[in-house]
Backbone as JSON, one array per atom type, in Angstrom:
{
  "sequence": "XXXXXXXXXXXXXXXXXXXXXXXXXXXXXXXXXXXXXXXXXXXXXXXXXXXXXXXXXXXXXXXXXXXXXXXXX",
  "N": [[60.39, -1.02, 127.12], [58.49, 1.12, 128.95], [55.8, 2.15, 130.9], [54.61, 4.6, 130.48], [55.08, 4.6, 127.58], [53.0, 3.43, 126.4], [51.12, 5.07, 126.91], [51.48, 7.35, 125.17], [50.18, 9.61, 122.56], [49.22, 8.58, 119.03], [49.81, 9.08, 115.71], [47.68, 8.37, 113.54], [46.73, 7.88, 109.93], [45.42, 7.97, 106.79], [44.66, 5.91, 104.36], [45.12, 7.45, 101.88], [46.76, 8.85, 102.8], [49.42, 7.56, 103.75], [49.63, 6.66, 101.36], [50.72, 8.81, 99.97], [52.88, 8.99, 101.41], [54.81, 7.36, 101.48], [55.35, 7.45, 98.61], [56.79, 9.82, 98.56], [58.72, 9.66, 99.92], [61.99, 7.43, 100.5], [62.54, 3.9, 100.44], [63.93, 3.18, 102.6], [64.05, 5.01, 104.45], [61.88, 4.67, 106.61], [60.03, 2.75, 108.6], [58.59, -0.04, 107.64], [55.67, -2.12, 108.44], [53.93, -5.34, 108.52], [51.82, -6.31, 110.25], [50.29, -8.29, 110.0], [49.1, -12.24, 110.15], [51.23, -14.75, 108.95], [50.54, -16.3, 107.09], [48.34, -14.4, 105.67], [50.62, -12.41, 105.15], [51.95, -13.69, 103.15], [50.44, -13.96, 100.56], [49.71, -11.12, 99.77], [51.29, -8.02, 100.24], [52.43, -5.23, 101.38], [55.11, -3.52, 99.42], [58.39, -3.73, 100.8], [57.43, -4.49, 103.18], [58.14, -5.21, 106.39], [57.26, -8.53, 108.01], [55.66, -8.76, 111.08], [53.94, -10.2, 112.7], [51.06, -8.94, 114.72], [51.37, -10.3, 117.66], [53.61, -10.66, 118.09], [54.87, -8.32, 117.92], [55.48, -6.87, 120.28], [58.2, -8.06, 121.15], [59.67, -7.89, 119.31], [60.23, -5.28, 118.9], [62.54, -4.5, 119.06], [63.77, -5.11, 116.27], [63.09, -2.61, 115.04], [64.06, 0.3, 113.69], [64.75, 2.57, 115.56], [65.09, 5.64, 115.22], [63.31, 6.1, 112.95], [60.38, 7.23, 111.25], [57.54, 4.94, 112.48], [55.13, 2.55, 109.89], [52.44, 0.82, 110.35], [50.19, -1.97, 109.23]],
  "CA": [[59.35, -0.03, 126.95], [58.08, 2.32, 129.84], [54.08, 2.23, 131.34], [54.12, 5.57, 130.04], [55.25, 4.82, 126.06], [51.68, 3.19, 126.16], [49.98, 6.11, 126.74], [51.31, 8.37, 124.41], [49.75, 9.63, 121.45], [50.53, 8.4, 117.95], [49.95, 9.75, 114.45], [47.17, 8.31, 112.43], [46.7, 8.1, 108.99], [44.2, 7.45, 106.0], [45.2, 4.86, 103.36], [45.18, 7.7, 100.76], [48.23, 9.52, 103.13], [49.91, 6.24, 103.68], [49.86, 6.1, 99.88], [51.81, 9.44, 99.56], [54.05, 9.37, 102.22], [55.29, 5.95, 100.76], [56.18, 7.81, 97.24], [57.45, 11.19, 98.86], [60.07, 9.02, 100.76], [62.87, 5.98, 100.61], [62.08, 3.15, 101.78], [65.61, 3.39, 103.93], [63.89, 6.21, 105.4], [60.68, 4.17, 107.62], [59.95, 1.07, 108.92], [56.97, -0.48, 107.31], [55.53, -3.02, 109.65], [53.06, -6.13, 108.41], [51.37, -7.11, 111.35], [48.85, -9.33, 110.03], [49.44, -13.35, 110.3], [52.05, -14.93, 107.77], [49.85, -16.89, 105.29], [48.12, -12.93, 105.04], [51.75, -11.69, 104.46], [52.21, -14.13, 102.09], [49.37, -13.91, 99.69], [49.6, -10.06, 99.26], [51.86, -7.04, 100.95], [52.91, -3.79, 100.64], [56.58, -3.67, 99.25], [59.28, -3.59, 101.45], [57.0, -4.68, 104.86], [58.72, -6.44, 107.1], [56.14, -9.27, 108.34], [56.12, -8.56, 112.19], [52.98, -10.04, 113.68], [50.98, -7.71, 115.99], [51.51, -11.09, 118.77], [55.18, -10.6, 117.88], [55.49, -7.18, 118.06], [56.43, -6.08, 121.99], [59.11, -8.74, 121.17], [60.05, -7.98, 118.2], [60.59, -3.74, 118.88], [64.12, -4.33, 118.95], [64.2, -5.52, 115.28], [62.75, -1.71, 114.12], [64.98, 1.48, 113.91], [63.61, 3.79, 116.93], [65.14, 6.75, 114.83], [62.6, 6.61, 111.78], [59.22, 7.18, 111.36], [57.0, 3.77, 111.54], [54.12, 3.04, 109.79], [52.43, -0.29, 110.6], [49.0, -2.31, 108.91]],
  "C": [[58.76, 0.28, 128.33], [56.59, 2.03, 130.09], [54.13, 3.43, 130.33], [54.21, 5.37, 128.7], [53.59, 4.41, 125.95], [50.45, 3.68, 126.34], [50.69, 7.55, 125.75], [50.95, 8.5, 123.42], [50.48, 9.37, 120.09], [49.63, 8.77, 116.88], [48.59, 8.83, 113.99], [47.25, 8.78, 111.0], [46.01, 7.22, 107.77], [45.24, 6.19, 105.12], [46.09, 5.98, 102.28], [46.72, 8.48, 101.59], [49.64, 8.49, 103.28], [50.75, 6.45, 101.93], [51.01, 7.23, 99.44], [52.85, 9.82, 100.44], [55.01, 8.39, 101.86], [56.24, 6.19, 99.49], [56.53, 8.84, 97.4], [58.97, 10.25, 99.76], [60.42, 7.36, 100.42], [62.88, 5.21, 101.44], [63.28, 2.88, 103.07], [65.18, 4.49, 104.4], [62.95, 5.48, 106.5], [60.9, 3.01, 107.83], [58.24, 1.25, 108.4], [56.67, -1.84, 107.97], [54.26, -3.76, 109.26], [52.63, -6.38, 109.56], [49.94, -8.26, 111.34], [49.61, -10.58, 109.87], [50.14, -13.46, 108.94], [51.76, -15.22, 106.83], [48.61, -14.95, 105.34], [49.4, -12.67, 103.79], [52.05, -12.21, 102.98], [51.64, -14.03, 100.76], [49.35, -12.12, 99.67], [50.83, -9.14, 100.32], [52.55, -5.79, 100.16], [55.03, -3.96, 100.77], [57.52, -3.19, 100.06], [58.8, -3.37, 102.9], [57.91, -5.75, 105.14], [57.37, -7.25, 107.57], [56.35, -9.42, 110.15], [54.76, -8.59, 112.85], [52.22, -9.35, 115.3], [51.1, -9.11, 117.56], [53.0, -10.71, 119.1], [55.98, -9.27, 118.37], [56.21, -6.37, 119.22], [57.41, -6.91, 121.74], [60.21, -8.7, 120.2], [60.87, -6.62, 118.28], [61.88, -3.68, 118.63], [64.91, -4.52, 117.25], [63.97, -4.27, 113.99], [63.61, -0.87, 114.91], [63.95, 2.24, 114.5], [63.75, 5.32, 116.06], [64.48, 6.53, 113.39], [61.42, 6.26, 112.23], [59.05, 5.33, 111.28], [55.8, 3.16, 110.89], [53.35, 1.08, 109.92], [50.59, -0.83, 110.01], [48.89, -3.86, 108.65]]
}
């Protein structure tokens, strides 16, 4: 990753858009991205997150498809 990827702008989005971008599309279309600690992940998650702590995550980038949207919480 680049100085610059960490300044570019990225997408927000509410819960309630979250909620229909989730059932307008397959989940083989996004990466959905847990980033909260594992006993979180464990005790609740949204279906088909991968569990990819935000400590984890610059390390991890390689384990999400660059060509789909991703949406991460």
């Amino acid at each position: 990753m680049a100085i610059r990827d960490y300044f570019k702008p990225v997408q927000t989005m509410t819960a309630e858009q979250v909620r229909e971008f989730l059932g307008r599309h397959d989940p083989a279309d996004y990466n959905l991205v847990d980033v909260r600690q594992p006993g979180e992940y464990r005790k609740e998650h949204l279906p088909g997150a991968r569990p990819i702590p935000v400590a984890e995550l610059a390390d991890r980038l390689n384990d999400l498809d660059p060509s789909k949207p991703t949406i991460t919480y």
